[in-house]
C-alpha positions as CSV (number, residue, x, y, z in Angstrom):
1,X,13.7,15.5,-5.4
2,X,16.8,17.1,-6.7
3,X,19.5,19.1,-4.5
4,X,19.9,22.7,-5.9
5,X,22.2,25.4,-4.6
6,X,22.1,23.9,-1.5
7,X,18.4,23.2,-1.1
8,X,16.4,20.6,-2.1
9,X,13.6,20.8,-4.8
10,X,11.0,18.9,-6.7
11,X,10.5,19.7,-10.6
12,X,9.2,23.0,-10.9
13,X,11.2,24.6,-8.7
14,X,8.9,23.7,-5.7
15,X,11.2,23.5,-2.6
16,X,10.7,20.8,-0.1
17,X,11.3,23.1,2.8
18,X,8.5,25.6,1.2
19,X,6.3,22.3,1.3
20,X,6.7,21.9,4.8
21,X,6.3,25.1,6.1
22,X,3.1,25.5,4.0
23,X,1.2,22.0,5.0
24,X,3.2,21.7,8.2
25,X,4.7,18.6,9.3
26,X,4.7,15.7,9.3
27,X,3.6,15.3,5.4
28,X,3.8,12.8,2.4
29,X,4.3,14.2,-0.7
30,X,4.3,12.0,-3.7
31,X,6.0,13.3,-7.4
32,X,3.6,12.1,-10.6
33,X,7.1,12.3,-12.7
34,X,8.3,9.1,-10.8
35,X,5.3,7.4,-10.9
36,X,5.4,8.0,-14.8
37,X,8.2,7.1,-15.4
38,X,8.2,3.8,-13.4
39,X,5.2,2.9,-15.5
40,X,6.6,3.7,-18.9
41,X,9.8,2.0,-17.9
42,X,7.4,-1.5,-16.8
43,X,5.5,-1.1,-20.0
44,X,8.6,-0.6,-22.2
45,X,10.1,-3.7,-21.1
46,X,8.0,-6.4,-22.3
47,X,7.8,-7.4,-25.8
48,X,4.2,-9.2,-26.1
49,X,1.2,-8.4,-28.1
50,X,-1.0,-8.0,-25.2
51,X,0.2,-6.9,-22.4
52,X,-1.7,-5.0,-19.3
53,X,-0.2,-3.9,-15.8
54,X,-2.7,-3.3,-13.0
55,X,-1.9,-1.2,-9.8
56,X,-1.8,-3.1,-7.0
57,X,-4.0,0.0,-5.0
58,X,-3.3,-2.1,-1.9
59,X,0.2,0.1,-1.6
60,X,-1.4,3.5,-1.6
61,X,-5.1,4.0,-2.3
62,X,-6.2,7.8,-2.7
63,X,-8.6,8.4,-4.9
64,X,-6.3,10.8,-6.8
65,X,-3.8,8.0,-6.9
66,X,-5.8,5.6,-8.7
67,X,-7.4,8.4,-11.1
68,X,-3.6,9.1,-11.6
69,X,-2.9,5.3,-12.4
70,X,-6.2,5.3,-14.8
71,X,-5.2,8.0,-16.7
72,X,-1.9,6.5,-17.4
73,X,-3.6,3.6,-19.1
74,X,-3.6,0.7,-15.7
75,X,-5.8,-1.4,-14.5
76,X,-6.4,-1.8,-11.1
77,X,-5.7,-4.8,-8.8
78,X,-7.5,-5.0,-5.6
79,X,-7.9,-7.1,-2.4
80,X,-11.3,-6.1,-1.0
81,X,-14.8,-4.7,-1.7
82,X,-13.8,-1.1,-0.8
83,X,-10.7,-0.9,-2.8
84,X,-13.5,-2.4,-5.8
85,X,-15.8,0.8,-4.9
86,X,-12.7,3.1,-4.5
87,X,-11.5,2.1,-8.3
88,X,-15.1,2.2,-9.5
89,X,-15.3,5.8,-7.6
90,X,-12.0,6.7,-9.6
91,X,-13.7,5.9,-12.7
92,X,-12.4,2.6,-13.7
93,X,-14.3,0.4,-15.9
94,X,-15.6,-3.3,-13.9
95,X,-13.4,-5.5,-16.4
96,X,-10.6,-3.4,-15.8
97,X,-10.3,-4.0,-12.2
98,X,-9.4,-7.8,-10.5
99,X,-10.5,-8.7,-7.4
100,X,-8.1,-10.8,-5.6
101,X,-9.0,-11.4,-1.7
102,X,-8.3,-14.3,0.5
103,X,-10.1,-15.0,3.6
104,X,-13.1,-13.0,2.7
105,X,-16.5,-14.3,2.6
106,X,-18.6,-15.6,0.1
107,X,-21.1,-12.4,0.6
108,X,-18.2,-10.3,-0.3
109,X,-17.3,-12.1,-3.7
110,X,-20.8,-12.2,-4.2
111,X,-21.0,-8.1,-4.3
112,X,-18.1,-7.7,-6.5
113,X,-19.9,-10.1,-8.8
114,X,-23.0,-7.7,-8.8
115,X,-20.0,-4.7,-9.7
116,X,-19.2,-6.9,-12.3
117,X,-15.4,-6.9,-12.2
118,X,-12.7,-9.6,-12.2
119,X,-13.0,-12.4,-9.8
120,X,-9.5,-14.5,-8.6
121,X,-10.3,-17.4,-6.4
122,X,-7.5,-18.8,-4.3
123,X,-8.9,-21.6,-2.3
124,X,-10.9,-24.8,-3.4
125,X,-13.9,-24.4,-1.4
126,X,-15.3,-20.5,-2.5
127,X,-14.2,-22.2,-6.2
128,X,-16.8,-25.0,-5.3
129,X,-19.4,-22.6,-4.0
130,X,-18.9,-19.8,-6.6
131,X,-19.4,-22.4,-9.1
132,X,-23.0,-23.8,-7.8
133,X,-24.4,-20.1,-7.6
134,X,-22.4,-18.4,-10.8
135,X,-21.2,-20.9,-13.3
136,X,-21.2,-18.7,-16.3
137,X,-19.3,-15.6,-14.4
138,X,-16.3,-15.8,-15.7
139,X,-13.2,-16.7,-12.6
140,X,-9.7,-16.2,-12.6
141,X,-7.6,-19.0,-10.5
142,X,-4.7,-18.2,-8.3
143,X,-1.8,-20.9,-8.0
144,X,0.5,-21.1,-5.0
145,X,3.8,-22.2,-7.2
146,X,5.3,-23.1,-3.9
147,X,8.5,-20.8,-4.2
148,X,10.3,-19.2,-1.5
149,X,10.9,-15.2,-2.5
150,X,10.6,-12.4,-1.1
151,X,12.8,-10.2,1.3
152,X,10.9,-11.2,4.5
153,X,9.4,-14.0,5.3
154,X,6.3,-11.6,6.4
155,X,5.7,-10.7,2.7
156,X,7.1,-14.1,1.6
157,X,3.3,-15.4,0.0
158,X,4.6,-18.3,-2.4
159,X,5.6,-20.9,-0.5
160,X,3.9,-24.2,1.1
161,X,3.4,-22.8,4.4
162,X,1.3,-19.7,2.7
163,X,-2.5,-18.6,3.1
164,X,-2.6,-17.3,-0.7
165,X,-3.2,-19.5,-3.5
166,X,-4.5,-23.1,-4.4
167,X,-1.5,-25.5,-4.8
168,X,-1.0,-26.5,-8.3
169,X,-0.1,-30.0,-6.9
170,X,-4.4,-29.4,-6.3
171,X,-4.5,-28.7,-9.8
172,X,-6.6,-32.0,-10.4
173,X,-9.3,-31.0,-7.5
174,X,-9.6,-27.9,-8.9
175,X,-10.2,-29.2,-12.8
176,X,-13.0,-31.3,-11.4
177,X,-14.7,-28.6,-9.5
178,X,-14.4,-26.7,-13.0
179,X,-15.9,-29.9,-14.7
180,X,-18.2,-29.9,-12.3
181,X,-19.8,-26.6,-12.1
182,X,-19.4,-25.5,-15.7
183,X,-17.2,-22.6,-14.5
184,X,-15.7,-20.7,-17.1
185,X,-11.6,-19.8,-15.6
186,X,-10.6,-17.1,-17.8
187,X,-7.2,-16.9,-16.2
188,X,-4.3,-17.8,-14.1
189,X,-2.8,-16.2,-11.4
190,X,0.5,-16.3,-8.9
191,X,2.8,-14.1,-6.8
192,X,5.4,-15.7,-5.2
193,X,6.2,-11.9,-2.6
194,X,7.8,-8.4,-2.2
195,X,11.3,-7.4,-2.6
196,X,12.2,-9.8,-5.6
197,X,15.4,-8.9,-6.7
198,X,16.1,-12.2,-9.1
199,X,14.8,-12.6,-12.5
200,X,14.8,-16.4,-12.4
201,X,12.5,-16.5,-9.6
202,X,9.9,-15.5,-12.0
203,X,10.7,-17.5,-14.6
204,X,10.5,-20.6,-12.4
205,X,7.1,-19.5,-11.3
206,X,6.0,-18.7,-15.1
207,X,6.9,-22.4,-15.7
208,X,4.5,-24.1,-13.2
209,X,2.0,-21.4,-14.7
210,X,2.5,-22.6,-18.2
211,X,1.9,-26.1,-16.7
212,X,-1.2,-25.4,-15.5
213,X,-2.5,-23.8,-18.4
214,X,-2.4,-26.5,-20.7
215,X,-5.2,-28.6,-18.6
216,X,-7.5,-24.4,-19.4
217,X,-8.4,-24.4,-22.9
218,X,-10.4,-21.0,-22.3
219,X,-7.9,-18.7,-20.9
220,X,-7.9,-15.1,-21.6
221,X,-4.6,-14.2,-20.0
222,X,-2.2,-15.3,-17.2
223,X,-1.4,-12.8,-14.4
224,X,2.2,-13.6,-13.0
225,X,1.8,-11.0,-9.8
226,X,4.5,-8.5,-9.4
227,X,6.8,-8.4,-6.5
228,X,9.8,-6.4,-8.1
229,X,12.4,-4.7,-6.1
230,X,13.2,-1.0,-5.9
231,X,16.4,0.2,-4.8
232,X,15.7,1.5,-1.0
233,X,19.4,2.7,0.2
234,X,19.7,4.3,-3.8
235,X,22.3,1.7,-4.2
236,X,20.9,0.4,-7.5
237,X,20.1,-2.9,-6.6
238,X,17.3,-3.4,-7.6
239,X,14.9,-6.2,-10.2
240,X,16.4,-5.8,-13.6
241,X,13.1,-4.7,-15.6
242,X,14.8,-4.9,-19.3
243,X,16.0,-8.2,-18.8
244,X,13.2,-9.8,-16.7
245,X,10.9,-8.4,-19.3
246,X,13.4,-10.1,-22.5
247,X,13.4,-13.3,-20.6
248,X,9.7,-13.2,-19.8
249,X,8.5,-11.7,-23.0
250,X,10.6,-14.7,-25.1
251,X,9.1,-17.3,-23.0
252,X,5.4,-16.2,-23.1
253,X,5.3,-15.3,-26.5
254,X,6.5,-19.4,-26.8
255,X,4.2,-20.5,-25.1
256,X,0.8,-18.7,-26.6
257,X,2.4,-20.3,-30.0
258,X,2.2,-23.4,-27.8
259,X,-1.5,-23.1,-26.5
260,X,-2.5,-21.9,-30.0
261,X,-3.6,-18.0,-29.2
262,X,-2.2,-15.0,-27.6
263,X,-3.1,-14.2,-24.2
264,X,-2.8,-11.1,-22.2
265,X,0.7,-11.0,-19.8
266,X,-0.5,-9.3,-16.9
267,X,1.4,-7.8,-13.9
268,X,0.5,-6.1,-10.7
269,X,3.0,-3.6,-9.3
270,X,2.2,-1.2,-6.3
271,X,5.7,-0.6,-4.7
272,X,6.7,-0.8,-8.2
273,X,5.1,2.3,-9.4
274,X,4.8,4.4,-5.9
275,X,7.7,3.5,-3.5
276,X,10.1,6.2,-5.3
277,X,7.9,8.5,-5.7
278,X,7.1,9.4,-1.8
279,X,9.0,11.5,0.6
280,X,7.9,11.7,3.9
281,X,9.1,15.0,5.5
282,X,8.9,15.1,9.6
283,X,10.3,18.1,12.3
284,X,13.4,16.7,15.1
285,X,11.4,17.6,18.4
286,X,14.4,16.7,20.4
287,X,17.9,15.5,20.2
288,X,18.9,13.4,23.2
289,X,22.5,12.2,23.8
290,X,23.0,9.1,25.7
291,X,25.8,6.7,27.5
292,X,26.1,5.0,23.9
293,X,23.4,6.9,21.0
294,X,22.2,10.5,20.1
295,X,18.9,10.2,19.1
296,X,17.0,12.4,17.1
297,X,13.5,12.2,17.9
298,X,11.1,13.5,15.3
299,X,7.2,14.5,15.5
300,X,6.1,11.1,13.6
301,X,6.5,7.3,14.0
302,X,5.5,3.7,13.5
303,X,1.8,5.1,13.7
304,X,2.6,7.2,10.2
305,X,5.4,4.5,8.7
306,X,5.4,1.2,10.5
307,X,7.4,-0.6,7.5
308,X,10.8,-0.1,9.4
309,X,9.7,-1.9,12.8
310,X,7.0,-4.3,11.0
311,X,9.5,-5.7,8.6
312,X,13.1,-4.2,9.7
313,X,13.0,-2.6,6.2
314,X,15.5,0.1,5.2
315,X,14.7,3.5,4.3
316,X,17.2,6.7,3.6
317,X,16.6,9.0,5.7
318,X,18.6,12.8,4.5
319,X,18.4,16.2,6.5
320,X,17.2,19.0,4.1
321,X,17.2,21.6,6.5
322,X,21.6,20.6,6.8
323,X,23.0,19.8,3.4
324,X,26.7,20.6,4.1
325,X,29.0,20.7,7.1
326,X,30.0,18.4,8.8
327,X,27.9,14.9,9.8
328,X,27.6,12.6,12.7
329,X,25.9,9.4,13.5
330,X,21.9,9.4,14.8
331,X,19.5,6.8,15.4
332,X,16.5,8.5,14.0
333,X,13.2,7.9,16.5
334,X,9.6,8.0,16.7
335,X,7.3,9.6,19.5
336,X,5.1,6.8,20.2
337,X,5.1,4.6,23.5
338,X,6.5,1.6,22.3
339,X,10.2,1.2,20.8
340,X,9.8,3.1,17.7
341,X,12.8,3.5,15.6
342,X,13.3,4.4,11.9
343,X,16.7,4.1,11.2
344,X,19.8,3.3,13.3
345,X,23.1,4.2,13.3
346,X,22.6,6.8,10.7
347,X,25.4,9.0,9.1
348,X,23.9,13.1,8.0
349,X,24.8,16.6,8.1
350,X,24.7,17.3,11.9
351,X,21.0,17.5,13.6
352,X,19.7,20.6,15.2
353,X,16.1,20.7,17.0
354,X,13.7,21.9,14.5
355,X,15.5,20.4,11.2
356,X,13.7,19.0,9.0
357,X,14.1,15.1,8.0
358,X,13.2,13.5,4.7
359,X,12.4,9.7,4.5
360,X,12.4,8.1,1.1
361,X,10.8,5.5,-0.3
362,X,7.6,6.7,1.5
363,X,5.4,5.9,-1.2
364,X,4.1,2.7,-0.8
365,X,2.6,0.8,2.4
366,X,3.5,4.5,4.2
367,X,-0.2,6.2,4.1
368,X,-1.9,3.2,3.7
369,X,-0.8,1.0,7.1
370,X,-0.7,4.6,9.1
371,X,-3.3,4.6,11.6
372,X,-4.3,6.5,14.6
373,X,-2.1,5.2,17.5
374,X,-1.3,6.9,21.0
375,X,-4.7,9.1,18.9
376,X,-2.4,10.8,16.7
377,X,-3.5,12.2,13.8
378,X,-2.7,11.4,10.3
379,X,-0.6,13.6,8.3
380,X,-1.9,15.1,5.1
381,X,-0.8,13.9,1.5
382,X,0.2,16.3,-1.3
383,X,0.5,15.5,-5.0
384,X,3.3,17.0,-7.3
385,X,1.6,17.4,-10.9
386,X,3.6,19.6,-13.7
387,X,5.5,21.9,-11.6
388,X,2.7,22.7,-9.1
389,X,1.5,21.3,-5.5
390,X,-1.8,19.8,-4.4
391,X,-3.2,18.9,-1.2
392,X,-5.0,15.4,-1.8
393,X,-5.7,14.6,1.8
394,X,-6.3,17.3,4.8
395,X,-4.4,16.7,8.2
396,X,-6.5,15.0,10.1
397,X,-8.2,16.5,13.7
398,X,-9.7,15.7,16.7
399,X,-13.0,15.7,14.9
400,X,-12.1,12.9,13.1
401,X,-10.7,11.0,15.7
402,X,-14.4,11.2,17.2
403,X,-16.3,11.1,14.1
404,X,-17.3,7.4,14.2
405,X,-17.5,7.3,18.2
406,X,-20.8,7.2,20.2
407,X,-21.2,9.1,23.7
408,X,-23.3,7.7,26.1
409,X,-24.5,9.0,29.0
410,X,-23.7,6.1,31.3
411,X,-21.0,7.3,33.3
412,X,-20.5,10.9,35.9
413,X,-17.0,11.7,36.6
414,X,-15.3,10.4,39.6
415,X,-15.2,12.5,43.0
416,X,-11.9,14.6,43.4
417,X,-10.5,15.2,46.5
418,X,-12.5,17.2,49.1
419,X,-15.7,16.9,46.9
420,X,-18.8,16.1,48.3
421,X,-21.8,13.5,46.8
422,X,-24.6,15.3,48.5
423,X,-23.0,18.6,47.2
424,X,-22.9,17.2,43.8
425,X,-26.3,15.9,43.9
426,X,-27.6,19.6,45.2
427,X,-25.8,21.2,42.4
428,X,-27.3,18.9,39.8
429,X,-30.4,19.7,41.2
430,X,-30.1,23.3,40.8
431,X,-29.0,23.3,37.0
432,X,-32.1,21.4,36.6
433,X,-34.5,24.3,38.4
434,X,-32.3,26.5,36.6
435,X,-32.9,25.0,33.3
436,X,-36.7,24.5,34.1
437,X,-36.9,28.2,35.0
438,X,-35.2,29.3,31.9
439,X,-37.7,27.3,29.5
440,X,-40.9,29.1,31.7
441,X,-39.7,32.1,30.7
442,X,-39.2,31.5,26.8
């Protein structure tokens, strides 16, 4: 989204104010030319024979999304049976999606084996059960390298205290159950968290990994998770693809010399590939001035984007319908009953009632976390493809918030004031005559 002549735009001339007064607001809009781009610029950086990204779907999962994603030439990582069916509904192939859950059941593993994709294991005991019931389906392993990254401890999933991942100090345990069984691991796995902006941290990992391979004579590939960091307050910091890649792409080619084949480098970006390319646009209902803050209250919050109070994350926030003049300080706020803010402290072009707001970096864990709190609905989702504007998800209604429930007849409403039980009782009576009267006469 590019400011011209005073107004902003996406390419094709499509103006973001034009957006919002056609779909209404609040609204995502994600641009396919960042999402290309951010996946040309991942694939460009390593130099390896084999080398596959899959999108982590986890960050934003409509179906036009992934068919976007497959078209470009990824596969698709996923972390549950329905984001298995959505890929398969997208038209992946099975092999080219990976299943990576934790905490599931064995039933569930057990249906994405009949599906037939990729399987990663993380703990010792589904590896011990897996391996009695299908020891010639072929398993990827995931390692917990034990490394602290991340930039919140909330999305921090490397480390010893961790759910994910089999330690690789459990390695041994592991290599027997494989002995064991018969099982047939086909690859490695780790990913250490979000938000990594260092290149070493990867390397480190990518050690313990090679480690571990050596004891797998049968691997396929090694998957090395993602995790990169994209540049939230368009600062520029941000993970260093061309070198990480250099330094990654140097060390693994090494080390297939090493093991005496070449394997398949696979990563798994979501926030990677989608962050950048989502704006989420939302109307200020109200400014209120206090004692110490002026507030601009817009017609969204944590129920739409929870990212800023669930993990104190940073997103710029611009006014488009204000782009010059002079600016002042807001704390931009949500309209849900619980403290709901989305920025504080915030400098823009002075706010007026009605303006229209633009948070960036709406792309990933935006849509996908939203949910229906205080029963508000869900905004709808449009795609920007070659200079035009689809709708990809309708705004949600009050059908849909009652689709799924079931009315029962178990309860009358209570007596207001001055209302009688026998009166009520009589008057129930008489819509019943009435009714029975009405149905004699058909």
């Amino acid at each position: 989204m590019q400011l011209n002549n005073g107004e902003f735009h996406f390419a094709g001339g499509i103006s973001a104010l034009d957006l919002c007064e056609t779909y209404g607001c609040p609204l995502y809009v994600y641009d396919y030319d960042t999402i290309e781009r951010q996946y040309n610029r991942l694939t460009s950086a390593f130099d390896v024979k084999n080398l596959r990204i899959n999108y982590a779907c986890k960050a934003l999962t409509n179906i036009n999304i992934l068919k976007l994603m497959n078209s470009l030439g990824a596969g698709l990582d996923t972390v549950s049976i329905q984001e298995v069916r959505l890929g398969l509904l997208a038209g992946y192939k099975p092999q080219d999606i990976i299943y990576t859950p934790n905490c599931v059941s064995l039933e569930e593993i057990t249906e994405a084996v009949k599906l037939g994709v990729r399987i990663n294991i993380d703990n010792i005991s589904i590896l011990e059960q897996f391996g009695s019931l299908y020891p010639h389906y072929p398993v990827c392993i995931r390692i917990n390298p034990h490394i602290m990254a991340g930039g919140n401890s909330k999305i921090s999933v490397g480390h010893i205290d961790s759910k994910f991942g089999i330690s690789f100090h459990q390695m041994p345990h592991v290599l027997r159950v494989v002995e064991a069984t018969g099982l047939k691991v086909e690859g490695l796995h780790m990913h250490t968290g979000s938000e990594i902006l260092d290149s070493e941290v990867f390397l480190i990992g990518a050690e313990i990994l090679f480690k571990q391979a050596h004891h797998l004579p049968d691997l396929d590939y090694l998957d090395f998770g993602s995790g990169f960091k994209v540049s939230y307050k368009n600062d520029g910091i941000e993970t260093d693809i061309e070198d990480l890649g250099q330094q990654i792409s140097k060390r693994f080619n090494f080390f297939c010399k090493e093991y005496g084949r070449e394997l398949t480098l696979m990563f798994e970006p979501g926030k990677y590939l989608v962050s950048e390319a989502g704006y989420f646009f939302s109307k200020v209902n109200v400014v209120k001035q206090t004692t110490s803050t002026v507030f601009a209250g817009i017609d969204s919050g944590l129920n739409h984007l929870i990212r800023p109070m669930m993990y104190d994350s940073y997103h710029s926030i611009i006014n488009i319908s204000k782009t010059d003049g002079r600016k002042r300080i807001y704390t931009v706020v949500g309209y849900i009953c619980e403290t709901d803010t989305f920025g504080v402290n915030r400098q823009m072009h002075e706010i007026q009632e009605g303006d229209i707001l633009c948070i960036k970096n709406a792309g990933a864990y935006c849509f996908t976390m939203a949910s229906n709190y205080n029963s508000r609905f869900r905004p709808p989702e449009v795609l920007i493809y070659k200079g035009q504007h689809h709708l990809i998800r309708k705004r949600e209604t009050m059908d849909d918030l009652l689709y799924n429930q079931v009315e029962v007849e178990l309860f009358q409403p209570a007596l207001q004031s001055g209302e009688n039980m026998l009166d009520r009782m009589n008057g129930q009576k008489e819509t019943i005559k009435q009714e029975n009267r009405n149905k004699e006469t058909e």
